[in-house]
C-alpha positions as CSV (number, residue, x, y, z in Angstrom):
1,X,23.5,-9.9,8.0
2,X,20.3,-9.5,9.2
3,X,17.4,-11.0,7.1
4,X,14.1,-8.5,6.4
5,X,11.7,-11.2,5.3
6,X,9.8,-11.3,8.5
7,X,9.6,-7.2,8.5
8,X,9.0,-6.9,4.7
9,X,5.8,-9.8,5.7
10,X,4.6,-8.0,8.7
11,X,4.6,-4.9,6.3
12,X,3.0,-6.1,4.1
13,X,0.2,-7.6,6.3
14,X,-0.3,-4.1,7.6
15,X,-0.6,-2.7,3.8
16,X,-3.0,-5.3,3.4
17,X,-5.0,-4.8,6.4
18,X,-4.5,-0.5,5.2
19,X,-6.1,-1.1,1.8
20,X,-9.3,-3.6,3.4
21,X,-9.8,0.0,5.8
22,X,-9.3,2.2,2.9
23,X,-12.1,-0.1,0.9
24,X,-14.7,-0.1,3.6
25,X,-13.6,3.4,3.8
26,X,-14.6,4.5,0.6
27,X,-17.5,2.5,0.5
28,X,-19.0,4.1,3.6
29,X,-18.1,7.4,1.4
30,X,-20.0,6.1,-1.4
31,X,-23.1,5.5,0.8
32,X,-23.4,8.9,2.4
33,X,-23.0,10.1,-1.7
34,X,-25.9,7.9,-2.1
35,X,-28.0,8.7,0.5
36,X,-27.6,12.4,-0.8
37,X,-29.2,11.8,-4.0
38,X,-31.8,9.7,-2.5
39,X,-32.5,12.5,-0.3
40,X,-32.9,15.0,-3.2
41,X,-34.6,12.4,-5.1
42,X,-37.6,12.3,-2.3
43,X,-37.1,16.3,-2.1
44,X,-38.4,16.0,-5.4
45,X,-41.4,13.7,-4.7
46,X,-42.7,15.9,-1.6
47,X,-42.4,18.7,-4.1
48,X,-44.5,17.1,-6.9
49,X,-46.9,15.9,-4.2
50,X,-47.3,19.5,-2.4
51,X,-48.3,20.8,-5.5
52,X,-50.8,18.3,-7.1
53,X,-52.7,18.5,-3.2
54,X,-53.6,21.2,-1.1
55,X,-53.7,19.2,2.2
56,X,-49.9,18.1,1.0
57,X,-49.0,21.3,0.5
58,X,-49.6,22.1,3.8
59,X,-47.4,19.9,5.7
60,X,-44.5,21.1,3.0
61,X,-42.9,23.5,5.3
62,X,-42.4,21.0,7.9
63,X,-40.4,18.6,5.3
64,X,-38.6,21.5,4.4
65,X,-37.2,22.0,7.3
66,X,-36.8,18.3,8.0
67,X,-35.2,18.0,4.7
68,X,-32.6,20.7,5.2
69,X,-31.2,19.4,8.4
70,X,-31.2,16.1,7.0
71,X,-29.1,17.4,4.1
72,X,-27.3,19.1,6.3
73,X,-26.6,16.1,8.5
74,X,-25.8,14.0,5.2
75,X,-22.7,16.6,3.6
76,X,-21.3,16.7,7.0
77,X,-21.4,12.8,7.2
78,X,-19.4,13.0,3.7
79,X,-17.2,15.6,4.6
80,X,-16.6,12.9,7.3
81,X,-16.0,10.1,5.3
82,X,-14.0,11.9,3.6
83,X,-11.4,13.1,5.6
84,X,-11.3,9.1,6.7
85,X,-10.4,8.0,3.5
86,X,-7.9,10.9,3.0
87,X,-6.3,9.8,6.4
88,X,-6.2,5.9,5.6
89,X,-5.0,7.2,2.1
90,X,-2.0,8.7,4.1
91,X,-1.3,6.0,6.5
92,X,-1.4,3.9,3.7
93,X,1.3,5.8,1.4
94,X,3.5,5.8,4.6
95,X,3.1,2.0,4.7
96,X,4.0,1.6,1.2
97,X,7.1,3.7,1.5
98,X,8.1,1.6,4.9
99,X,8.1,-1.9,2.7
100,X,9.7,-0.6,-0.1
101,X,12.3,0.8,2.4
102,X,12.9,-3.0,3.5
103,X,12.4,-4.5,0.2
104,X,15.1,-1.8,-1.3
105,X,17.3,-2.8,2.4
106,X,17.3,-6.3,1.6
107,X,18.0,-6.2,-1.9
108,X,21.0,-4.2,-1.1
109,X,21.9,-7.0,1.6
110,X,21.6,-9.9,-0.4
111,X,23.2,-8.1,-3.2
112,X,26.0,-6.9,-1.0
113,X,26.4,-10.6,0.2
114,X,26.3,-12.1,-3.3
115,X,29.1,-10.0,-4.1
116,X,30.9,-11.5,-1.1
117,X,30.4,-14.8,-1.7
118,X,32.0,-14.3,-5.0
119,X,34.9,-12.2,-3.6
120,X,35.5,-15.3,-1.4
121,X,35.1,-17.7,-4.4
122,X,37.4,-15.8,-6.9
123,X,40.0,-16.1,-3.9
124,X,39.8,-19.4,-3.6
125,X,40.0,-19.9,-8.0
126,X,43.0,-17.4,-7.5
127,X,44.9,-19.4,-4.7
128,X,44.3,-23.1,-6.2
129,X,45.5,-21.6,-9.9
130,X,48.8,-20.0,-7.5
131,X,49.4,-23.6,-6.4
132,X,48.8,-25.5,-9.8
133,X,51.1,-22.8,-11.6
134,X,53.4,-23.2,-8.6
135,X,53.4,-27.1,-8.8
136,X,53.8,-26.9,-12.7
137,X,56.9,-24.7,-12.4
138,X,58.5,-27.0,-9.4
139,X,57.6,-30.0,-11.6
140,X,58.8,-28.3,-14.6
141,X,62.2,-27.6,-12.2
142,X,62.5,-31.2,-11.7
143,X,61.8,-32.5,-15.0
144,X,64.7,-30.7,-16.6
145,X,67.2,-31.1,-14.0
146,X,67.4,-35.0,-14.8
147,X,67.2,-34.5,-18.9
């Protein structure tokens, strides 16, 4: 019987590996999040600022429309992220099932060759108590044939 442990390692390795991609991942995620509310956050600044100065107020069109392609440039780079980290998420189930496949494979082996190892032991009890009883019964024979 073949033995898993270098498959169930290599696995393993590539979970691993899966869950260091997912982290970054989700991290890039959290900074596109971030630089959402930072980008409403100054929306809010160039909107107190337009309206305590007239010459600021002026230019407040332009950031508008700077602002909402920026926005728009920011959900789409979430979105983004997103699907990402739903796709490593994925890859990453499909990993886990493939080790527990080959950890559930070689429990079954070494389980399976336990129980042969015993099979071949319990012969072995069963064959030396056949020849003990056997010897006992021949020496038993001879003992009363002389008495």
């Amino acid at each position: 019987m073949k033995d898993l442990g270098g498959l169930i390692r290599y696995v393993q390795w590539r979970v691993d590996e899966k869950r260091r991609e997912l982290g970054q991942a989700q991290r890039n995620a959290d900074a596109c999040r971030q630089a959402l509310v930072d980008l409403e956050a100054e929306l809010k600044r160039e909107q107190v600022a337009a309206r305590a100065s007239f010459e600021a107020g002026q230019g407040y069109a332009n950031y508008a429309k700077l602002y909402l392609r920026r926005r728009e440039l920011t959900e789409a780079a979430i979105r983004e992220a997103d699907a990402v980290v739903e796709r490593i998420r994925e890859e990453l189930s499909g990993l886990f099932l493939e080790l527990k496949q080959a950890e559930i494979t070689q429990a079954n082996r070494e389980k399976a060759e336990a129980q042969r190892l015993a099979k071949i032991e319990q012969t072995e009890l069963d064959e030396i108590g056949i020849t003990r009883f056997s010897r006992a019964k021949k020496a038993e024979g001879t003992g009363e044939g002389r008495g």
